[in-house]
C-alpha positions as CSV (number, residue, x, y, z in Angstrom):
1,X,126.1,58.9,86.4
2,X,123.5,61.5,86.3
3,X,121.7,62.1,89.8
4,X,117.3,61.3,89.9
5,X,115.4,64.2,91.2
6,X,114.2,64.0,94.5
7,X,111.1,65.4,93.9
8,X,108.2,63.6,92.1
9,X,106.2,65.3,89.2
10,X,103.6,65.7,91.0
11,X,104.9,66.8,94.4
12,X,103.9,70.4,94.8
13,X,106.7,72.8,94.7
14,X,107.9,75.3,97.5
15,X,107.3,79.1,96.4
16,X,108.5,82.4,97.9
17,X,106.0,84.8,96.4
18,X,107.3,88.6,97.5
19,X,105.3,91.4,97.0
20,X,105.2,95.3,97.4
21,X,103.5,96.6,100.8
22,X,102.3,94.7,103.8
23,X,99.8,92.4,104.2
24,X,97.9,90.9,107.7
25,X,98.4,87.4,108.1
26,X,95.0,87.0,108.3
27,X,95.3,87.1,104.2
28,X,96.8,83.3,104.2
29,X,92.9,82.1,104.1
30,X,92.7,83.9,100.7
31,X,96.1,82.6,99.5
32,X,95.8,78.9,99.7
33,X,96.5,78.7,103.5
34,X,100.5,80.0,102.0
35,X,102.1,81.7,105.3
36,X,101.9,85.7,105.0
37,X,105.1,87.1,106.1
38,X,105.3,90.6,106.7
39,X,109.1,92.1,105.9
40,X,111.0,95.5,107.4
41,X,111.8,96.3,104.0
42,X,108.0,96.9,103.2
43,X,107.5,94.0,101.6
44,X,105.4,90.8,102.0
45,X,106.6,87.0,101.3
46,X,104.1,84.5,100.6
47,X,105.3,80.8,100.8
48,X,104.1,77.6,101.1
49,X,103.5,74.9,98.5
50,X,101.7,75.0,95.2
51,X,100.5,72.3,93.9
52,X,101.2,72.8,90.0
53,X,101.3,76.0,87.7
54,X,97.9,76.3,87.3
55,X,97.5,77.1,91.0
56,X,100.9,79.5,90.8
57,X,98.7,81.3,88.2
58,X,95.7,81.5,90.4
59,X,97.9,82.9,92.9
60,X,99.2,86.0,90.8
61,X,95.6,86.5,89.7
62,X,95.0,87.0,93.5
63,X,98.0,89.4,93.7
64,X,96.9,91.1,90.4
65,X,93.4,91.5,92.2
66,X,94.7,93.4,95.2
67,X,96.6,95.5,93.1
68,X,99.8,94.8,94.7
69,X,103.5,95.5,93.0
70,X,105.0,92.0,92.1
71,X,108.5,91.9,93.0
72,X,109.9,88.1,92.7
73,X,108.3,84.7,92.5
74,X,110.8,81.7,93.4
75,X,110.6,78.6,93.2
76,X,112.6,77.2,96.9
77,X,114.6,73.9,96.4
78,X,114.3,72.0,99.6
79,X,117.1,71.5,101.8
């Protein structure tokens, strides 16, 4: 017996967005009120939910805008 999904279509999924350099976390504002979490390694995680991948996309425009290295964009399978 195959197992359903426990997430509907249109749930938004969880996203770790992590990016080259730091970033305030006066930036979530800008991101979609995602949480801005500066790292030691000199990078910065975005998370939070997006609500479909037209919005993921809008997101990495954003990214693209400030002209910040993309390093990994994951998708995070709740617990």
């Amino acid at each position: 017996m195959s197992r359903l999904p426990t997430r509907r279509p249109h749930d938004p999924t969880e996203y770790e967005i992590r990016l080259t350099g730091h970033l305030e976390p006066r930036w979530a504002s800008w991101f979609d009120g995602m949480s801005v979490t500066p790292d030691s390694d000199g990078t910065t995680v975005l998370s939070g939910p997006v609500a479909d991948q037209a919005a993921l996309h809008g997101l990495l425009r954003r990214v693209r805008d400030l002209g910040l290295p993309l390093v990994s964009v994951v998708p995070v399978t709740p617990s």
